[in-house]
N, C-alpha and C positions, 0 to 999 in steps of 0.2 A: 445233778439237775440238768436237765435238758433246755438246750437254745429255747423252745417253742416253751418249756415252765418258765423260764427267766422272763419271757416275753410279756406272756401272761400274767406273772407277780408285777412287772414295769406297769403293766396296764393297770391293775388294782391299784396303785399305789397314788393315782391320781385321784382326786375328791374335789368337790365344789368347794372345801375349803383350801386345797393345796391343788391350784390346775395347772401350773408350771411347778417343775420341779428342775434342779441343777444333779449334774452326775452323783456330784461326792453326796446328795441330798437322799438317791434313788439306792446306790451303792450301801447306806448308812440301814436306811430303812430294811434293807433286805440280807444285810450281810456279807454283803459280796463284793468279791475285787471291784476296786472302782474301776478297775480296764474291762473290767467282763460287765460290766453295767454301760460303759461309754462306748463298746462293739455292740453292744447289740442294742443299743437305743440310737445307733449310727444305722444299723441295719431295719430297724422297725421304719427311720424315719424315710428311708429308701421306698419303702413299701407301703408309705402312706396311714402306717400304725401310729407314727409318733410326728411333730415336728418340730424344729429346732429354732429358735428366735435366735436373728441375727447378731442383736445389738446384745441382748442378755447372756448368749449360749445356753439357755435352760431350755427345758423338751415342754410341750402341750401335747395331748391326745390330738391325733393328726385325722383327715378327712373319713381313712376309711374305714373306719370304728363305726359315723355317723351311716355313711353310708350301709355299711350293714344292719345295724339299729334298725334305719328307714324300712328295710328291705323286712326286716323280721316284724315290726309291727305292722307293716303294711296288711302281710298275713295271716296275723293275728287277729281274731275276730274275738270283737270283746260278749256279744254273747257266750258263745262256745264256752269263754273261759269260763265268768261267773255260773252259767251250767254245771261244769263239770265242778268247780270249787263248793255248788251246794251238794250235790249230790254226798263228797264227801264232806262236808259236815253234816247233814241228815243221818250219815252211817256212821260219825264220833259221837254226835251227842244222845241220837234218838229222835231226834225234834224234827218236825217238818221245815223242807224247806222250798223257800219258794224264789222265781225269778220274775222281775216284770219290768216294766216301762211306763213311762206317761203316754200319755193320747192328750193332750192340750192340757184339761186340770185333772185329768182321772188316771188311776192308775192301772193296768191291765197287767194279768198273768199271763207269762208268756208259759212258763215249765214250773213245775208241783215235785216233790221227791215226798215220798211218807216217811215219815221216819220209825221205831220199832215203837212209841209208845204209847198204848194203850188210850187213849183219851189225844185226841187229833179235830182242830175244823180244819177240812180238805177243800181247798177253793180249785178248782179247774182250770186249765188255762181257757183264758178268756175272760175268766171274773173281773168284773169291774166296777171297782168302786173310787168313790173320789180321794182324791189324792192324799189332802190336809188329812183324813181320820186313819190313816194308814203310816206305820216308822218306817216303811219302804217308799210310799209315796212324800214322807218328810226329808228322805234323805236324798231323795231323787229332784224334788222340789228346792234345796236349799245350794243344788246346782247352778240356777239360775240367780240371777242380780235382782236385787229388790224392785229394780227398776222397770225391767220383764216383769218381775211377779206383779207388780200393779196393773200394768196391762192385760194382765195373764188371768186375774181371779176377779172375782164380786168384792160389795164390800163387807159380805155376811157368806159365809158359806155351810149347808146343810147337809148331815146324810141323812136323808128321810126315816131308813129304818129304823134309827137309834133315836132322833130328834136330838143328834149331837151335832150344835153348832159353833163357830169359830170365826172372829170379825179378823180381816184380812191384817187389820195391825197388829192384833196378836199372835197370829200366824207367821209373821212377819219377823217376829222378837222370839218366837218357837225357831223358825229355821236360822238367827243368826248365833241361838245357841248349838244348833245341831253342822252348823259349817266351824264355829269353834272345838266341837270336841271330834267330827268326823265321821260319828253316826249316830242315828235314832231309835227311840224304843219310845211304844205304846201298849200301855196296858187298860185292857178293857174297854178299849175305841168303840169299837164294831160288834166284840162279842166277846160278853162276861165271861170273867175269870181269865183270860189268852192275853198273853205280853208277847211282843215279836220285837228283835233287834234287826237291825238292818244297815246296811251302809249302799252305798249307789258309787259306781267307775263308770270314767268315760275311755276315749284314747286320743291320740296326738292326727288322727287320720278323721277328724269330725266322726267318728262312730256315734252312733243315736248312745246315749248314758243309759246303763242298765242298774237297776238294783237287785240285793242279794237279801233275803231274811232268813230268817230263824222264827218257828213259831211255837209255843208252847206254851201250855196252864202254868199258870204263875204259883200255883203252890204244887208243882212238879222239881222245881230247882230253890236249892235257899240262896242266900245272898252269893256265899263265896261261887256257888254252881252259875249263877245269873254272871256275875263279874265275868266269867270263865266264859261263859255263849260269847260275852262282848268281844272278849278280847279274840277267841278263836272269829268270828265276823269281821274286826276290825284286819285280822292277820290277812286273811284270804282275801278282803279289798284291796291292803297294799300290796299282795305280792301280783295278782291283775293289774295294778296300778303299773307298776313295775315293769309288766311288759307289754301293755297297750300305749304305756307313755302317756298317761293322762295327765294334761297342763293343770288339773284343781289337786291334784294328791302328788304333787311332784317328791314332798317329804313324806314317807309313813307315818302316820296318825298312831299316838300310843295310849292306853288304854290309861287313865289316872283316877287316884282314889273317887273321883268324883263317880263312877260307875259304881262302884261298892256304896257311896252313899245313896245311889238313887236302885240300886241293888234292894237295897234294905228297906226301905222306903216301899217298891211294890210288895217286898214279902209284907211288911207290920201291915199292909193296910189291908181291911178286908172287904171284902166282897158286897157292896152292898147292890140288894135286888133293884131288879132292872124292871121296868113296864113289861109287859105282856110283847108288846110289839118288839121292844128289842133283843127279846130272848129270840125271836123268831130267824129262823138259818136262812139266808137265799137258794132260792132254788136250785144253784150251783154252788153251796157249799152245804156240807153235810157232818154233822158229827158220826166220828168212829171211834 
């Protein structure tokens, strides 16, 4: 093993639960002479890799780990990422996927990806609809502090085409279930029969917060298929998470039985017919 792997494995070995560590601690963890762990955590510490507490002798990840970090999310742009993370999920599952943002309480499409399956509503970037009746605009909305959000919405909120409405404190008890489990899903909001999961990233450089969905006919996947959307959506937020350094997803969110129960839940229920008016597509989006 080579000085710069040894280096490397030192650096892994450090965790939020274990952020100093003692030679014989480093040596133990990795196998290795404790002299060949104490030269080169002596050599790391030279270089600003590692540093050494006086009073303790035990190493902490030293300045310039941080310093690079800065340097790599700086240029990281948390669009681009979630972009490119739908596109490939679009081309694992099949399912449309989309990217957008808030504009005050609406949510807008920024990037559309089609996915292979047969039966699609295609919203364009730009589509805009309000926030609350959308799991992208729930996930992106559950970003902010209740305290914002009161500021932020009515005390009744409408989407006119569907005449589905939603009073601001139940809205309220919707997103502090969607900031407890990490992401959202809504079935048959906007437009019969369609479930979309979703999660929203920010970064550590104030980046505007983006979200990610998944869109698809709810009896196109069965429960365990739906489980699987979530958890591949929740995957692709933390691993963005991960390198935009976002201060609300600092731990990965992990996908728990509670998905499969709410899985199940849109499969048994079915479909029931909508008004005339809410079957109707917006002029920018379109069944294919």
């Amino acid at each position: 093993m080579s000085t710069l792997e040894t280096a490397l494995d030192i650096l892994d070995c450090f965790h939020p639960d274990s952020p100093e560590l003692a030679v014989t601690e480093v040596a133990r963890r990795l196998g290795i002479p404790k002299s060949t762990a104490s030269r080169v955590l002596k050599t790391m510490a030279h270089r600003g890799l590692t540093e050494q507490c006086q009073d303790s002798k035990r190493y902490s990840v030293g300045p310039l780990p941080l310093r690079l970090g800065q340097l790599y999310r700086a240029r990281t742009k948390t669009l681009d990422l979630v972009a490119a993370a739908v596109e490939r999920l679009a081309a694992e599952t099949g399912f449309t996927g989309y990217v957008g943002a808030l504009d005050g309480t609406d949510l807008v499409i920024l990037r559309m990806t089609q996915g292979r399956y047969p039966v699609q509503i295609v919203l364009e970037p730009g589509y805009r609809v309000p926030a609350f009746a959308t799991a992208m605009g729930l996930a992106l909305l559950a970003r902010e502090t209740d305290a914002m959000l009161r500021t932020m919405l009515p005390s009744v909120m409408v989407h006119a085409p569907t005449g589905l409405r939603k009073s601001r404190a139940a809205l309220l008890g919707d997103l502090a279930a969607v900031r407890r489990q990490g992401w959202a899903d809504v079935s048959e909001a906007t437009f019969p029969g369609i479930r979309a999961v979703a999660a929203a990233v920010g970064g550590a450089q104030d980046q505007h917060p983006v979200g990610l969905a998944l869109s698809f006919p709810a009896g196109a996947a069965d429960a365990a298929e739906q489980v699987r959307i979530v958890a591949q959506v929740v995957a692709a937020a933390n691993r963005i998470a991960a390198q935009t350094g976002d201060p609300l997803r600092k731990r990965p969110v992990t996908v728990t039985e509670g998905a499969g129960a709410v899985a199940r839940q849109h499969v048994a229920r079915s479909i029931v017919p909508r008004r005339a008016a809410q079957s109707k597509q917006s002029a920018t989006g379109k069944s294919r």
